[in-house]
ROFIZA-796632 format. One line per field, with one value per residue (C-alpha): chain; x, y negated, z negated; residue number from 1. Coordinates in Angstrom, 2 decimals, m for minus. Example, Ala and Ser with C-alpha at 12.3 -4.5 7.8 and 13.67 -1.06 7.14 Angstrom:
2
unit = c(A  A)
u = c(12.30  13.67)
v = c(4.50  1.06)
w = c(m7.80  m7.14)
pos = c(1  2)
This chain:
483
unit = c(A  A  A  A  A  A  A  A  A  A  A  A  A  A  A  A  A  A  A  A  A  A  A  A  A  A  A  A  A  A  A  A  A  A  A  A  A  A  A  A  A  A  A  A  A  A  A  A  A  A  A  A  A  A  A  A  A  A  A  A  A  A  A  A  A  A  A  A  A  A  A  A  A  A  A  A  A  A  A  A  A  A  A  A  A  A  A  A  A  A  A  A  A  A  A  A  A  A  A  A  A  A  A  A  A  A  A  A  A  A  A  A  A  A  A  A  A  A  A  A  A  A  A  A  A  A  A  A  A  A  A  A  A  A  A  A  A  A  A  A  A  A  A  A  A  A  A  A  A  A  A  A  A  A  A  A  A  A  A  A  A  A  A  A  A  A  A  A  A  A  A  A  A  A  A  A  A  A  A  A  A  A  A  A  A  A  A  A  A  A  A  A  A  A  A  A  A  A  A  A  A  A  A  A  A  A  A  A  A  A  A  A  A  A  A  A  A  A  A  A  A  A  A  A  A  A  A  A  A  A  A  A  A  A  A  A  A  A  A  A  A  A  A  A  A  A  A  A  A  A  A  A  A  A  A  A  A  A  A  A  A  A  A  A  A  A  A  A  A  A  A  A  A  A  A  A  A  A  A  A  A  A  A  A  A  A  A  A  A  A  A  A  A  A  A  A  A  A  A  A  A  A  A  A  A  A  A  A  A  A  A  A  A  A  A  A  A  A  A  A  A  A  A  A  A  A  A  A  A  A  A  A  A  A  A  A  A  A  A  A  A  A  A  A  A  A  A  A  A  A  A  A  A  A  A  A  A  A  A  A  A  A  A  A  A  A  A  A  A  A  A  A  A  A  A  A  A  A  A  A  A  A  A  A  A  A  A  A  A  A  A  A  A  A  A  A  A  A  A  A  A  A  A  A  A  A  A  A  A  A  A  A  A  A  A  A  A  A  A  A  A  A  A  A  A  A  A  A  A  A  A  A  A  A  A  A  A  A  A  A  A  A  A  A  A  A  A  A  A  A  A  A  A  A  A  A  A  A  A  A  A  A  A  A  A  A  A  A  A  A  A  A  A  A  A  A  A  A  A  A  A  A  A)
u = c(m52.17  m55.29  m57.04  m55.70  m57.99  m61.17  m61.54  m61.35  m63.86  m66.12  m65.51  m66.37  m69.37  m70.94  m70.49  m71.27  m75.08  m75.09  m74.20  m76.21  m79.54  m78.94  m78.34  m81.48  m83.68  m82.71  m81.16  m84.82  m85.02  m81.28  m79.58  m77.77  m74.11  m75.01  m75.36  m72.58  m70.49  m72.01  m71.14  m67.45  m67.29  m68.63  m65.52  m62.90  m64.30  m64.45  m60.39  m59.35  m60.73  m59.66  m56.35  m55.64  m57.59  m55.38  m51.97  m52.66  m54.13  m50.93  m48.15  m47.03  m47.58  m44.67  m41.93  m42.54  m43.05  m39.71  m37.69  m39.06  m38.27  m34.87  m33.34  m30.99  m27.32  m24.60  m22.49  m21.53  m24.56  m25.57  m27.48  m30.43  m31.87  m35.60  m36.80  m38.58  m41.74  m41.68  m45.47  m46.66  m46.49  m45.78  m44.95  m42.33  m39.39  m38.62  m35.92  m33.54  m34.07  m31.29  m31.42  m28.29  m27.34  m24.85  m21.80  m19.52  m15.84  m13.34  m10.11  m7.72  m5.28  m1.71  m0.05  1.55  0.81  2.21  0.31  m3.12  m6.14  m4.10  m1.76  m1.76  m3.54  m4.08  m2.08  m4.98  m8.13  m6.65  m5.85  m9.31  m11.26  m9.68  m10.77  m14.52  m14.89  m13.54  m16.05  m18.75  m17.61  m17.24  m20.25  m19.63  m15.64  m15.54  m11.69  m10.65  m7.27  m4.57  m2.05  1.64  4.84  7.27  10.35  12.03  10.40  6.17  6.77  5.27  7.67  8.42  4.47  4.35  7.39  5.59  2.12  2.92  4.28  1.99  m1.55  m1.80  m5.59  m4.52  m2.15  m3.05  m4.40  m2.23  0.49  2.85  6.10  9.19  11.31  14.09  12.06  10.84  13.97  13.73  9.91  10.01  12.92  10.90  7.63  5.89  4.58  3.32  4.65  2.09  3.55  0.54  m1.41  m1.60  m3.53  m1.16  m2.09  m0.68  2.74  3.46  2.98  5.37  8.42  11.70  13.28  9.83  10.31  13.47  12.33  9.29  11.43  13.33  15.07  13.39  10.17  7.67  6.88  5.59  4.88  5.35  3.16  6.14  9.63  11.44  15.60  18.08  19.83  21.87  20.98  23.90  24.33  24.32  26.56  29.23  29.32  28.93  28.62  27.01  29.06  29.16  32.90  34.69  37.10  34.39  33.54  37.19  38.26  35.39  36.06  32.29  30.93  29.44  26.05  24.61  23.62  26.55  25.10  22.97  20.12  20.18  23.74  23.96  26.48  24.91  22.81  25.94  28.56  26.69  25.61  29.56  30.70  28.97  28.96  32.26  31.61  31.88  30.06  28.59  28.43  30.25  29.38  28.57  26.41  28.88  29.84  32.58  34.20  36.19  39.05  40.43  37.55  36.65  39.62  39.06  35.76  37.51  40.13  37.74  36.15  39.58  40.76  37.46  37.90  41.26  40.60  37.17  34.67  33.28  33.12  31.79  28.48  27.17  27.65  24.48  22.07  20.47  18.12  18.35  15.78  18.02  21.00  18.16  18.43  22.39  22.08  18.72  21.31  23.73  26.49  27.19  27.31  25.77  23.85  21.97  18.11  14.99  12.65  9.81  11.90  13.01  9.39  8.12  10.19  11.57  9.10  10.76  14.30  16.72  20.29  19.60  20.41  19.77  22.23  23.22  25.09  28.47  30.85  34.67  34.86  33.37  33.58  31.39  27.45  25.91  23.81  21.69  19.76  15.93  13.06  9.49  6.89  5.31  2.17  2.15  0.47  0.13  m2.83  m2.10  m5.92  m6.37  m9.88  m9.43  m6.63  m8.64  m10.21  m6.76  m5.64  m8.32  m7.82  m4.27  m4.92  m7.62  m4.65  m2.47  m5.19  m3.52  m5.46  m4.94  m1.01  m0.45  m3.22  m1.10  2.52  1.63  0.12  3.33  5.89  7.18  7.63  4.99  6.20  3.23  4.53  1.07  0.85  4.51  3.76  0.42  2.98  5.88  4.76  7.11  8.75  12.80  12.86  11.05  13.20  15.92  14.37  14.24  18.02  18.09  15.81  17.32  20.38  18.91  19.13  16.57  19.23  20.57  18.56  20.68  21.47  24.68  23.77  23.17  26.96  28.90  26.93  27.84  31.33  31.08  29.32  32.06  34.54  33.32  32.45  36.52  37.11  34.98  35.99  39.51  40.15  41.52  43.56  41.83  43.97  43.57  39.71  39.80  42.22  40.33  36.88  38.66  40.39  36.75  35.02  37.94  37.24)
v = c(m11.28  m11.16  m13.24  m10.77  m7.90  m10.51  m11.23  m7.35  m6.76  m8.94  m7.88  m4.44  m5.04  m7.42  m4.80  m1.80  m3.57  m4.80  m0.52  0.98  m1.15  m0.44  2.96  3.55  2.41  3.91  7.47  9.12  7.98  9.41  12.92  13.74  13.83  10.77  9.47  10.86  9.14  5.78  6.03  6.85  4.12  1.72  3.02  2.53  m1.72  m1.77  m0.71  m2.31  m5.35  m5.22  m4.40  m7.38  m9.83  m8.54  m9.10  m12.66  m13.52  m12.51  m13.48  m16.46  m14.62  m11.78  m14.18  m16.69  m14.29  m12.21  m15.04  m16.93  m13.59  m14.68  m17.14  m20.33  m19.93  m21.73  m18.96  m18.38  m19.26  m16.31  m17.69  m15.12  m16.05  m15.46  m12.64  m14.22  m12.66  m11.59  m10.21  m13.41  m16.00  m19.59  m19.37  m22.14  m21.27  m19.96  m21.83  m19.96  m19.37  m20.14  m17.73  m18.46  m14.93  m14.57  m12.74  m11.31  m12.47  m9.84  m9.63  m8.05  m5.42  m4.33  m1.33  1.97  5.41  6.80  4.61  4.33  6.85  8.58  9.72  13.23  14.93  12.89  9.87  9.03  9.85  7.80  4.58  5.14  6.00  2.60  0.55  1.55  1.31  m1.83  m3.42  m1.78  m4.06  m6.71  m7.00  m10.04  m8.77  m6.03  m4.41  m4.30  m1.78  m1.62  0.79  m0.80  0.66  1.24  m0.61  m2.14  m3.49  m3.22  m2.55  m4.96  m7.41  m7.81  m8.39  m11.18  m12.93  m12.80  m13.00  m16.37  m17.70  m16.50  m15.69  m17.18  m16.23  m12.36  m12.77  m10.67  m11.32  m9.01  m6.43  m3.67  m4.81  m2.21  m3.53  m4.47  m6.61  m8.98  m11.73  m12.35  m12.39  m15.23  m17.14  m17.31  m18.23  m15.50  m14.89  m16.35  m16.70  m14.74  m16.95  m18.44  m16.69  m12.63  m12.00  m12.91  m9.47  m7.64  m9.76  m9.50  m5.61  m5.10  m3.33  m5.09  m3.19  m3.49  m7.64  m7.25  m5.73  m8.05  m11.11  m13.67  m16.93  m16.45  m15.92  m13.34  m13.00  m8.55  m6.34  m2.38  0.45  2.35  3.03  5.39  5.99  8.80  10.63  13.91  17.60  19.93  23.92  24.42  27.51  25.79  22.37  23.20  19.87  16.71  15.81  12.20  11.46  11.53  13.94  16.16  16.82  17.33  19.93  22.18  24.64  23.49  21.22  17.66  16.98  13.81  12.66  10.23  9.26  6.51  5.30  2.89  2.98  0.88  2.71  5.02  5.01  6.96  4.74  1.83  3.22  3.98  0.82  m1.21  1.08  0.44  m3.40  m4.11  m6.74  m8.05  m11.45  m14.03  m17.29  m19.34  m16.06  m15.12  m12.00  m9.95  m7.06  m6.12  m4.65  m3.00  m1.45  0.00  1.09  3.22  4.90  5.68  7.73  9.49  10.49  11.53  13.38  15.25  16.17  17.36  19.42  20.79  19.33  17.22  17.83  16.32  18.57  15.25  13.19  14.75  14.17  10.92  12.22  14.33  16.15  17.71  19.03  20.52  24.03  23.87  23.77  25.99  28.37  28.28  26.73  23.48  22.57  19.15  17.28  14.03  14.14  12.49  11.86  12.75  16.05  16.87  16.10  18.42  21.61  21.32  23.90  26.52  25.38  27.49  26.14  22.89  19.62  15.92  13.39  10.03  9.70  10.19  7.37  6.13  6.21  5.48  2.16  2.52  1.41  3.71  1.61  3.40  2.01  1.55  1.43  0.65  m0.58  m3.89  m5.16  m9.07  m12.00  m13.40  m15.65  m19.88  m20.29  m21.22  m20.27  m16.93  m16.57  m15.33  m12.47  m11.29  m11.55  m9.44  m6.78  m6.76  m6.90  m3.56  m1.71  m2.82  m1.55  0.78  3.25  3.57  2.43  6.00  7.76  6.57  7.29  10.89  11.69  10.90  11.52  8.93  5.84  3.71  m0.20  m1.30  m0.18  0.98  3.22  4.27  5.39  7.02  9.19  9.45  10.54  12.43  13.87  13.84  13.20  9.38  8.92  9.29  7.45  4.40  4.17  4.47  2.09  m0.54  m0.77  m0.08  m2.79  m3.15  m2.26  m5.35  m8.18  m11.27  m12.43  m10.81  m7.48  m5.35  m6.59  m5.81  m2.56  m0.66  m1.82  0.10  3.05  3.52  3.43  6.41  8.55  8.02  9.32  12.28  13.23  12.96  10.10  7.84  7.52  5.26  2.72  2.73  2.86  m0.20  m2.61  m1.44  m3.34  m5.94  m7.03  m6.49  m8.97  m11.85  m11.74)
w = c(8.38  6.84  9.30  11.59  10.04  9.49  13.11  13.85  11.36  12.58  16.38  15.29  13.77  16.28  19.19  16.91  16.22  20.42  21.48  18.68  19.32  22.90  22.42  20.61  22.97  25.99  24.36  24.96  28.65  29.95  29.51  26.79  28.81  30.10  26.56  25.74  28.14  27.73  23.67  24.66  27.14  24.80  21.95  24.47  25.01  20.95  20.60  23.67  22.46  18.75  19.91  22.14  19.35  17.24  19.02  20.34  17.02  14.82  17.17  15.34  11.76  12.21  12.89  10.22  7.79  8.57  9.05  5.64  3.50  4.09  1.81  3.22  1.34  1.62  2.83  6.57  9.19  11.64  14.66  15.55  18.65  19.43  21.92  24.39  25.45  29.58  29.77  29.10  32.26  32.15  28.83  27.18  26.48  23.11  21.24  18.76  15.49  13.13  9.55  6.94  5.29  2.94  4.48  2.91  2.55  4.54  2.95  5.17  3.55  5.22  4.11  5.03  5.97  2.40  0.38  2.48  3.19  5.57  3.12  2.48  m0.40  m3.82  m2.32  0.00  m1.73  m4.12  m2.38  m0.55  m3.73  m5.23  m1.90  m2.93  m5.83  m5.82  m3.06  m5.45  m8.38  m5.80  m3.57  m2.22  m0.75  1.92  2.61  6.23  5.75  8.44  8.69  9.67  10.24  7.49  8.95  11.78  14.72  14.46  10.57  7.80  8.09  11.52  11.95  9.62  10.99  14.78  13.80  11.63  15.56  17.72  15.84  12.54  12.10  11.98  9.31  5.62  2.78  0.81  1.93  0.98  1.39  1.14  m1.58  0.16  1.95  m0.37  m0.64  3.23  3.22  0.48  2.26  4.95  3.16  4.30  0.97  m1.87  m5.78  m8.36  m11.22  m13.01  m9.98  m11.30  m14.86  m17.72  m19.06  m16.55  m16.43  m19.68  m19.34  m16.70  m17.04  m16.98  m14.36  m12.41  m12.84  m11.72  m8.46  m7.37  m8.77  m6.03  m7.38  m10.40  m9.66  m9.60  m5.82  m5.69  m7.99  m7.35  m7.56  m8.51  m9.04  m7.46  m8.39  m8.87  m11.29  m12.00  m13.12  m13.67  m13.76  m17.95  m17.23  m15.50  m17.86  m21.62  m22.49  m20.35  m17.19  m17.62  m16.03  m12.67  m14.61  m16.13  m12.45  m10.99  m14.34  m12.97  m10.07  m8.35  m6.04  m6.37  m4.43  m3.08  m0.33  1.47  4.66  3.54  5.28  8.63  8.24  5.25  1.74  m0.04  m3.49  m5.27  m4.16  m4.85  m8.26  m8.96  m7.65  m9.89  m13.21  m12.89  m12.40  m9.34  m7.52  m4.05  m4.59  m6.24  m8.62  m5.42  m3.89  m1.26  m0.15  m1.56  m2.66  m5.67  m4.10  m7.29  m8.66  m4.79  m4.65  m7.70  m6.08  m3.31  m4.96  m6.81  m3.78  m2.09  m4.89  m4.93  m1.15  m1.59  m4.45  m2.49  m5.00  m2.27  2.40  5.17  4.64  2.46  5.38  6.95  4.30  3.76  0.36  m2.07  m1.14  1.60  m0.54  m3.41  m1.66  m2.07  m5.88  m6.48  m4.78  m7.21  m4.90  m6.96  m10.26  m10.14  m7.90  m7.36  m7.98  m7.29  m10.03  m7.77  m7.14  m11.05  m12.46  m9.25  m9.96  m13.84  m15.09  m12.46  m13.14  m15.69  m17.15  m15.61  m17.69  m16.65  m17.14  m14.96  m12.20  m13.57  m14.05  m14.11  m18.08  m21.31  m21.02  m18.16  m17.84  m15.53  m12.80  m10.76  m7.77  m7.45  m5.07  m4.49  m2.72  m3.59  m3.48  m2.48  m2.12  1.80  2.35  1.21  1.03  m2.03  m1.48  m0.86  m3.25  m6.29  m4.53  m3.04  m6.56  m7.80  m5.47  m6.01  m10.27  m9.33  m8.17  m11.27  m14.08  m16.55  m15.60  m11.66  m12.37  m14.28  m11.82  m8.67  m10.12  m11.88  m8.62  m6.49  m9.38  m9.75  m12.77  m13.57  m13.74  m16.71  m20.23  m21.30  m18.08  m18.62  m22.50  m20.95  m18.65  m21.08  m24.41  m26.42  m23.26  m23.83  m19.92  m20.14  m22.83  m20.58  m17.95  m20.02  m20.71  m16.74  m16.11  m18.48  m16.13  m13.14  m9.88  m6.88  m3.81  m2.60  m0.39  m0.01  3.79  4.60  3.01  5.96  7.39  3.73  3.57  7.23  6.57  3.11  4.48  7.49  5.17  2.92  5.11  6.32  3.19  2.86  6.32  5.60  8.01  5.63  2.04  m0.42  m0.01  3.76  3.27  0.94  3.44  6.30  3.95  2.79  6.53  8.20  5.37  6.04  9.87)
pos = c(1  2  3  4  5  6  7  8  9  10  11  12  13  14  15  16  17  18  19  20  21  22  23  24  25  26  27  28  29  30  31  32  33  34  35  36  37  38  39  40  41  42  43  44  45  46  47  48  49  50  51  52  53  54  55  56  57  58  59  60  61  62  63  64  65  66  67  68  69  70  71  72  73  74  75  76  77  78  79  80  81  82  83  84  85  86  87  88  89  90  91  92  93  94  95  96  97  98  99  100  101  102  103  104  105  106  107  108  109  110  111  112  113  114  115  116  117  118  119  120  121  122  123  124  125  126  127  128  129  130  131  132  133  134  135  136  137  138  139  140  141  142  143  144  145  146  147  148  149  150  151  152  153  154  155  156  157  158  159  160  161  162  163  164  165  166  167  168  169  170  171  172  173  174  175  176  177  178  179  180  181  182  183  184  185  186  187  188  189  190  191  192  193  194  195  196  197  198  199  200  201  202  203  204  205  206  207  208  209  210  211  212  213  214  215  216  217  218  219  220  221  222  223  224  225  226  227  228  229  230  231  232  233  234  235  236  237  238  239  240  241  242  243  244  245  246  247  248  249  250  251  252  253  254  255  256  257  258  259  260  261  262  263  264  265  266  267  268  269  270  271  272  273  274  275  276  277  278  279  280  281  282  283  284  285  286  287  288  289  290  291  292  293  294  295  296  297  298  299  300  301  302  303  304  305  306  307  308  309  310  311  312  313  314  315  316  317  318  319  320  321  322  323  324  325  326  327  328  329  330  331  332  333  334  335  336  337  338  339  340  341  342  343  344  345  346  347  348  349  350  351  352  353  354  355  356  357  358  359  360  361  362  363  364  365  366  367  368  369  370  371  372  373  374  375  376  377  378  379  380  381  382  383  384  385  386  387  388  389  390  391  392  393  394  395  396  397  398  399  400  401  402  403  404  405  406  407  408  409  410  411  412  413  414  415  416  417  418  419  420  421  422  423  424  425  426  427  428  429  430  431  432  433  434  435  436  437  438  439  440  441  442  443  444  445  446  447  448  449  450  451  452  453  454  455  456  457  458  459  460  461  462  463  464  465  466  467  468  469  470  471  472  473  474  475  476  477  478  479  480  481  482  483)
């Protein structure tokens, strides 16, 4: 460059002396316009010709100097290619330059609407916050975020299963996978174990009931954000002490809330909960299917003595959550009901004579078993290269700190211990929520389920409807799981 600014020097100077002598001699012999004029003239040859010195001179110097401010890497080549220049004629023909930059690694991030920037309120300024400030601490990792369904056909799942077949190279890094989910994701090898993969630290923190959830064939394959499961309040004016038995419930002239339709036409939370408290089971030694006739039996008379004695209608067969039958028992009309924990920790500073207990159960003997849910965050990609920064973005998510930011903000449990103790304090509530959670079962997963469970699920609503005696409700199961 700074021959560049030499050779216009020089230029300048050597026509400056040439139009100055010149001028001097002849500026007494002409008018002064016509000086005038010839000075301007002679400015106009001095730029014109600096200018075009200066462009064919430096040509060369602007490309070599921007292209050797960049560094070779070994990262990912980008190919620049060369402008060629069309003013100039018969010129050869540029070739193309080739600069390495470091580029940085994409890791590509499934999810769903609840638990993504779209999500409404705290939710999604948190999960977008996170993104950030993550690919701050990690310069060298950029987030690319998509947005799936929840379920069924277009959801997570389903996308993994058809991308694997027909597009590999779109597949995730790392996913949120419902739950429920997660058994035939790993059959399938969709995804990939985190044992000796995800920091010891955080392992070792995890809850046992949140194990229990992101654990297949005994091993650690998801972990969840959260955990979300259900319990009971009851009216402190119409029990004076906890309502913890079938019979509590059927001594008191009131009603008995939860929701009974189930969801996709698989049984309920409650009857599942009831079913096993009162040890029943799904599967047997060799993992097949089946049914404790006695002990459904049992639930099923419960629920038909409940009916007849107008503790229980049909109205439960319409709701699907809890959240739907809440306005029943804010209006005084029942006694107890089924809860959310995201709806108890939302409105338990505005309730009045309103206990918590769990869902109630045969008898003493009895361990109540309540059913749990979550969203998991998992491990897709087999490249072992990329591995370690999935890992890390899944581990940013875990921290103690965003694990009791995410689950106070949607109310519900935290699945570290040192994020759950952050949450719980000295709140009698968690303390409760602990002896729930030490029973507590992901809903079922094995192959088979979705069968066992709409045969379950036609079968109470029978009942509640008045369709069916118990012990019709029970043969009708049992003959429909021997065909």
């Amino acid at each position: 460059m700074c021959n560049c600014f030499k050779l216009i020097t020089l230029w300048y100077n050597i026509v400056t002396v040439l139009m100055g002598s010149c001028s001097a001699s002849i500026k007494d012999m002409i008018p002064i316009n016509t000086y005038l004029n010839n000075r301007l003239h002679n400015a106009i040859i001095v730029v014109v010709g600096a200018i075009l010195l200066f462009l064919f001179s430096c040509q060369s110097t602007f490309v070599t100097s921007e292209t050797d401010q960049i560094e070779p890497t070994n990262g990912a080549d980008t190919v620049v290619p060369a402008i060629p220049d069309q003013s100039v004629a018969n010129s050869p023909t540029p070739t193309s330059t080739v600069v390495a930059i470091n580029s940085p690694m994409t890791l590509t991030f499934w999810t769903v609407e609840s638990i993504s920037p779209l999500a409404e309120g705290e939710a999604g300024e948190f999960v977008q916050t996170r993104v950030r400030l993550f690919e701050q601490a990690n310069p060298e990792i950029e987030v690319n975020l998509l947005v799936k369904k929840a379920n069924g056909k277009g959801g997570v799942l389903d996308f993994l299963r058809t991308g694997r077949e027909v597009a590999p190279s779109i597949l995730p890094d790392v996913v949120v996978l419902n739950a429920a989910d997660l058994t035939q994701a790993y059959a399938e090898n969709l995804v990939q174990p985190l044992d000796g993969r995800l920091d010891r630290s955080i392992v070792r923190d995890l809850l046992p009931a949140a194990r229990r959830m992101g654990t297949v064939q005994d091993t650690l394959a998801g972990v969840p954000l959260g955990i979300e499961l259900e319990h009971a309040v009851y009216n402190t004016r119409v029990f004076t002490g906890t309502p913890i038995l079938w019979t509590d419930i059927l001594s008191k002239n009131t009603q008995y809330l939860f929701p009974a339709k189930g969801i996709n036409g698989l049984i309920n939370d409650a009857t599942l909960s009831q079913y096993f408290s009162t040890g029943g089971q799904l599967l047997n030694d060799q993992e097949v299917p089946k049914i404790d006739e006695q002990i459904l039996r049992e639930v099923f008379r419960f629920y038909q003595q409940a009916r007849e004695q107008g503790v229980i209608d049909a109205t439960l067969l319409e709701a699907s959550t809890t959240e739907e039958l809440w306005p029943l028992y804010l209006q005084a009309r029942a006694g107890i009901a089924h809860i959310s924990v995201r709806q108890y920790l939302t409105d338990r500073e505005n309730l009045v004579a309103t206990g918590f207990s769990s869902i109630p159960v045969k008898d003493r003997t009895s361990t109540p078993v309540v059913m749990m849910h979550g969203w998991l965050l998992v491990l897709i990609t087999p490249d072992i290269s990329r591995q370690d920064a999935a890992l890390r973005l899944i581990e940013a998510f875990l921290s103690t700190p965003n694990n009791a930011d995410w689950n106070s903000i949607n109310k519900s449990i935290p699945t570290r211990d040192t994020a759950y103790q952050q949450l719980a304090g000295n709140d009698p509530y968690w303390v409760f929520l602990t002896e729930q959670l030490n029973t507590a079962r992901p809903e079922p997963r094995f192959a088979g389920y979705d069968r066992i469970g709409r045969i379950l699920q036609q079968a109470v609503e029978q009942i509640i409807r008045g369709e069916a005696t118990a012990e019709q409700a029970t043969a009708t199961v049992i003959d429909a799981l021997t065909q």
